[in-house]
C-alpha positions in Angstrom: 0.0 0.0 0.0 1.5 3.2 -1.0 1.8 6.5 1.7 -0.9 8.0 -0.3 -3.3 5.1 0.0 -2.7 4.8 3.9 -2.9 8.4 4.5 -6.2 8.5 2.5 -7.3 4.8 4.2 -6.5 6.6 7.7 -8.4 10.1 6.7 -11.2 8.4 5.7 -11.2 6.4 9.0 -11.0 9.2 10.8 -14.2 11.0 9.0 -16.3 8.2 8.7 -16.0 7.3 12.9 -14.3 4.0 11.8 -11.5 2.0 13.8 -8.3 2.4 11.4 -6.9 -0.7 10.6 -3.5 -0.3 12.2 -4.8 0.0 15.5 -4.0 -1.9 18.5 -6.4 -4.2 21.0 -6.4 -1.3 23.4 -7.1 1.3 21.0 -10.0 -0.5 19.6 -11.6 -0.9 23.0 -11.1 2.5 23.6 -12.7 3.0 20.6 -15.7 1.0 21.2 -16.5 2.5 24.8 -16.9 5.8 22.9 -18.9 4.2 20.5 -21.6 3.1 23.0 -24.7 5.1 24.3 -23.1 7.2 27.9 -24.2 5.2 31.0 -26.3 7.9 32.7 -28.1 7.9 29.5 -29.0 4.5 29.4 -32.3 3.4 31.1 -31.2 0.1 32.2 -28.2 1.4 34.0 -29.7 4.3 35.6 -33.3 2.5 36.6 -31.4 -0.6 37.9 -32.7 -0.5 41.3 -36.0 0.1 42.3 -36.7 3.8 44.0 -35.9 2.6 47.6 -36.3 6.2 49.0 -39.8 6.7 47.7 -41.1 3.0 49.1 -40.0 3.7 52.0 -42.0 7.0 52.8 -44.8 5.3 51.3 -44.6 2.3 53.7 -44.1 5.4 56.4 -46.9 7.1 55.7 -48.9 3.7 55.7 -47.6 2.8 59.0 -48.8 6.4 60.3 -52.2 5.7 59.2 -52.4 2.2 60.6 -52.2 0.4 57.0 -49.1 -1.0 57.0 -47.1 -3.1 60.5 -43.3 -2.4 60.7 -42.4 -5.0 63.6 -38.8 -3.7 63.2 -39.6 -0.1 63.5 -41.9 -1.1 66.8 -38.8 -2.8 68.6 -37.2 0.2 68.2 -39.8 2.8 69.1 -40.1 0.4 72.5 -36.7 0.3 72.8 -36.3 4.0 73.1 -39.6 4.4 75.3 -38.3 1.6 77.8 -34.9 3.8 77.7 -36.3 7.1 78.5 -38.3 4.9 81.4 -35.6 4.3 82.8 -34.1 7.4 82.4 -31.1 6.2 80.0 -31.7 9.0 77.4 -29.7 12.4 77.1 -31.1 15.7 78.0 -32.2 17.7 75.3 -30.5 21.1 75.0 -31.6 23.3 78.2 -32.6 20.0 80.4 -30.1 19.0 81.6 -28.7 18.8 85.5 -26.7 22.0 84.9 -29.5 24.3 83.6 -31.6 22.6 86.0 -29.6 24.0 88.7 -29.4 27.7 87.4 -33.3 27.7 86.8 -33.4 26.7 90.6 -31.1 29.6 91.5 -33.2 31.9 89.2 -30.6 32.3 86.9 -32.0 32.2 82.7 
């Protein structure tokens, strides 16, 4: 093949979106990942899983309206009620032993 005829071959190649023949494995793989469709484009990649976030709240609002039983989520609402029985759970901001003391002095 004369320098003409590769030149033109690679041109061509290069105009058309086609692999040039003198190309290497890597180079051709490079080549077709550019090729395909991008991946946040593609449905199947970027609906893969199933809206988690969305179910959830759904099965939360259920739950609130007495629909839908989340024995999990009842162990540990009890969990936390049996702890603040026995007095296991922090103060919230303000209610504590310290502020509790200056309110008793008549401090703010």
């Amino acid at each position: 093949m004369s320098d003409y005829a590769r030149r033109m071959a690679f041109l061509s190649a290069r105009i058309f979106g086609e692999v040039f023949k003198g190309t290497t494995y890597k180079n051709h793989k490079i080549v077709k990942q550019m090729a395909e469709k991008p991946k946040h484009k593609d449905n199947f990649v970027v609906n893969y899983y199933p809206p988690y976030y969305k179910l959830d709240l759904a099965f939360e609002n259920l739950r609130h309206h007495g629909l839908f039983r989340d024995e999990h989520q009842d162990f540990k609402e009890e969990m936390i009620r049996q702890r603040t029985l026995r007095g296991k759970i922090k103060p919230k901001k303000g209610e504590g032993k310290r502020a509790m003391k200056r309110k008793a002095a008549g401090g703010q």
